[in-house]
TISETOR-184727 format. One record per residue: x, z, y of N, C-alpha, C in turn; residue in three letters. Coordinates in steps of 0.1 Angstrom, whole numbers, plus 5000, padded with zeros to 4 digits. Atoms other than C-alpha are relative to their C-alpha. Layout:
XZYXZYXZYALA;...
//
This chain:
499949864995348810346558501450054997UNK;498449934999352710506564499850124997UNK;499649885005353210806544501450045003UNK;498649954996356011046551500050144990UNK;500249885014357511316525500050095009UNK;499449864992358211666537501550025003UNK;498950024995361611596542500049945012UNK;500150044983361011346568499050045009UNK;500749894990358311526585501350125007UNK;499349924994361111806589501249975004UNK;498550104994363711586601499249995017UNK;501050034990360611466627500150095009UNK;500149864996359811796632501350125005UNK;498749934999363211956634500150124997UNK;499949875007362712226610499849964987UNK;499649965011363712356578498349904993UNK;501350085004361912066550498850184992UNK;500849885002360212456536498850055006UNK;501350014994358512506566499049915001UNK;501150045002356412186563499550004989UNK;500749965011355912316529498650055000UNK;500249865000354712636541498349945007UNK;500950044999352312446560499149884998UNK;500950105009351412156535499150104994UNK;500949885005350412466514498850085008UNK;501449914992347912676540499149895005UNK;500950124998346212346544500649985013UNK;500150024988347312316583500649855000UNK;499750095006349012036573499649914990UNK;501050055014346711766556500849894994UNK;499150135005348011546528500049994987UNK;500649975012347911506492501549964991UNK;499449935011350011586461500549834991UNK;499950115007351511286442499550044978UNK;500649985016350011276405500750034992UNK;498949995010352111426379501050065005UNK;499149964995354411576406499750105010UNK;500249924989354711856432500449945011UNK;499850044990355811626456498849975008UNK;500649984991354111656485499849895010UNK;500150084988352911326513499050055007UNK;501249984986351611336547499449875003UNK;500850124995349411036561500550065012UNK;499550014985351210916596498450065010UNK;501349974990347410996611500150174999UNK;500049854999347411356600501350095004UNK;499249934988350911426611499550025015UNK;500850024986350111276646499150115005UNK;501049864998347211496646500250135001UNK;499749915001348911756636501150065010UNK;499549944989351611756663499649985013UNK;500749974986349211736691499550125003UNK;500849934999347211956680501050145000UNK;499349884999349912216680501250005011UNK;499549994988351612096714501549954995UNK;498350015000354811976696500049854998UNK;499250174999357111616703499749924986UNK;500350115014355811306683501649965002UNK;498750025000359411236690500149824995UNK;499750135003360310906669498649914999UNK;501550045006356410866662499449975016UNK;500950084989355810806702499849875001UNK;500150144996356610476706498649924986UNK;501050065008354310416675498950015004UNK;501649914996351310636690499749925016UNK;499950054983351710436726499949885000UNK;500050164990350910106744500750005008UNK;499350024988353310066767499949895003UNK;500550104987352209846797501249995006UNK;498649984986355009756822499049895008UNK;501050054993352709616853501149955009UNK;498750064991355109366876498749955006UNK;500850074988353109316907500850145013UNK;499749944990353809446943498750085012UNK;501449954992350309536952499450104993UNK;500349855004350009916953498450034996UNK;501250005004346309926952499349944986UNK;500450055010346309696921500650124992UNK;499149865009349009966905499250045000UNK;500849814998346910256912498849964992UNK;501250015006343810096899500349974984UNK;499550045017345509936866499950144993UNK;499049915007347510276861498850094995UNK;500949874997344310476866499049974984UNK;500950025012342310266834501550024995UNK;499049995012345510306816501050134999UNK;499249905000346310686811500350064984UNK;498749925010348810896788498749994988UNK;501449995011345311026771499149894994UNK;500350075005344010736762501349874990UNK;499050045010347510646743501049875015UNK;499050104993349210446771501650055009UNK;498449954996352810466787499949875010UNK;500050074993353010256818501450045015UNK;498850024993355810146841499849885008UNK;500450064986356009946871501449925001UNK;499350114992358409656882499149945011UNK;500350064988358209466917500749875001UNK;499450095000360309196909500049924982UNK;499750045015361208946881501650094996UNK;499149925004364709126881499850104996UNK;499849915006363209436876499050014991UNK;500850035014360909316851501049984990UNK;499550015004363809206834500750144995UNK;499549895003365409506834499250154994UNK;500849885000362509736830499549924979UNK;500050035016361909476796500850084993UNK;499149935011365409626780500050155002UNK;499649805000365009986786498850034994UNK;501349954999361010046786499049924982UNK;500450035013360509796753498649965002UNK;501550015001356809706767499349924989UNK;500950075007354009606741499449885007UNK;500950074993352209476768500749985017UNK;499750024984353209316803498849935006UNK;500950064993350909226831500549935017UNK;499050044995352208996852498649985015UNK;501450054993350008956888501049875008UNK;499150094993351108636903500049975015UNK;500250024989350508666936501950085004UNK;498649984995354608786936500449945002UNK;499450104998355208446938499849904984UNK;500050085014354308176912500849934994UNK;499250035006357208036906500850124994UNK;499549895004358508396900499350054988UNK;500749995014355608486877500449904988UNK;499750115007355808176857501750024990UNK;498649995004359808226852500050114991UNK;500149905006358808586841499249954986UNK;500550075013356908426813500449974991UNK;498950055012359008216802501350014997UNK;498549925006361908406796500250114991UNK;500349915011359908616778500049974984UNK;500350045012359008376751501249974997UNK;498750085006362608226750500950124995UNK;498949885006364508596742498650034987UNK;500449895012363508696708499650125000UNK;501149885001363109046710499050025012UNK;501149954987360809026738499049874994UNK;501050105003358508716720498750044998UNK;501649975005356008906710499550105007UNK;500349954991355509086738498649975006UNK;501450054995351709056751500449955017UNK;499950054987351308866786498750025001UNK;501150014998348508886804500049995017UNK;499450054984348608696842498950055006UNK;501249934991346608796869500149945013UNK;499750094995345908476885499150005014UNK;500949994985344808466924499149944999UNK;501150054998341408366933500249925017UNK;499750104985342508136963499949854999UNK;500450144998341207816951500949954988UNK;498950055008344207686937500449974988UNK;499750045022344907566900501249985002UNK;498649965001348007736886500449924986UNK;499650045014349307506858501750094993UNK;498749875009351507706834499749904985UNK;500250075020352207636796499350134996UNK;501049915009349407826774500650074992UNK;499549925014351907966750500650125005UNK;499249874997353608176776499150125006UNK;500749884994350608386785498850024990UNK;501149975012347908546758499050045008UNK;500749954994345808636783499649945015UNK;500049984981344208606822499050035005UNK;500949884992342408786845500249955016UNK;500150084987341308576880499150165007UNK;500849904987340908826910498949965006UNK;499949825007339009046915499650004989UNK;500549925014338809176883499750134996UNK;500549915004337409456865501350104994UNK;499049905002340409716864499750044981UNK;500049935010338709906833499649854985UNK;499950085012338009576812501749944997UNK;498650035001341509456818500550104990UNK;499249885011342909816800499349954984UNK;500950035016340209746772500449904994UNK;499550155007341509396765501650054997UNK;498849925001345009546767500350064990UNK;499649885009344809816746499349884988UNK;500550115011342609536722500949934990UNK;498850065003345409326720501250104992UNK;498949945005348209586714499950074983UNK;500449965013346209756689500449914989UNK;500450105009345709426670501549984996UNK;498750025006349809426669500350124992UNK;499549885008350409816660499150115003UNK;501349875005348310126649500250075009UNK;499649824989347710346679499150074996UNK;500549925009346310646675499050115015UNK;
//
């Protein structure tokens, strides 16, 4: 569990460390007292809590509080159905590529936890997207999860570059569930 003093809450926060005194002290702010000391910790859960519940920026604490998905397929109907089991409120951040280039490029800006790759973009394009994932470092541990056509065909791939798959049609809202299962199991969403 990541505790944070009152200092960095009001670094977070971008106010005077006093004011998260003011509301360590009225309780609105939950957290507890170190033994022997008036220093003050917050539990990362009751911040979080605490700036929802009062409408203000998790700011450095989003990427913590988020799954971010980046979905690289070209089939709008699949988007809309993915995006639709994977909203804001239920802790997700999702972003769209149509290409491996802009999968590539949507990797270095958007940082995804999780990618879903559908391969009906082209299997040698999927596949490449895979495994360029596992060969760059900061992107290794990135979740995959392919989303392999139902047209008969047996797609051989190497098993290391995909943690996951999902043969069309599939079930939109189990896919998110496995999704968010996975990401969880790497970092504490909330």
């Amino acid at each position: 569990m990541k505790v944070f003093t009152t200092g960095q809450v009001a670094k977070i926060c971008k106010v005077a460390p006093r004011t998260v005194s003011k509301w360590f002290d009225t309780g609105r702010l939950k957290g507890y007292r170190i033994p022997g000391s008036q220093d003050r910790r917050i539990p990362r859960e009751s911040l979080i809590k605490f700036l929802k519940e009062h409408g203000m920026p998790l700011g450095e604490l989003e990427d913590e509080t988020l799954a971010k998905v980046l979905i690289v397929a070209q089939d709008q109907v699949l988007i809309d159905n993915v995006k639709r089991e994977l909203p804001a409120e239920r802790a997700f951040k999702v972003a769209v590529a149509s290409s491996g280039f802009d999968a590539g490029i949507q990797a270095e800006s958007f940082h995804p936890d999780c990618m879903i790759v559908d391969f009906s973009i082209g299997r040698q394009e999927a596949l490449q997207i895979c495994q360029n994932l596992r060969r760059t470092p900061e992107f290794s541990d990135i979740i995959v999860i392919a989303l392999l056509p139902d047209d008969g065909a047996g797609i051989s791939y190497d098993r290391s570059t995909v943690n996951e798959t999902f043969r069309k049609p599939f079930d939109s809202a189990l896919l998110a569930e496995r999704a968010k299962t996975l990401v969880s199991n790497k970092k504490e969403l909330v």
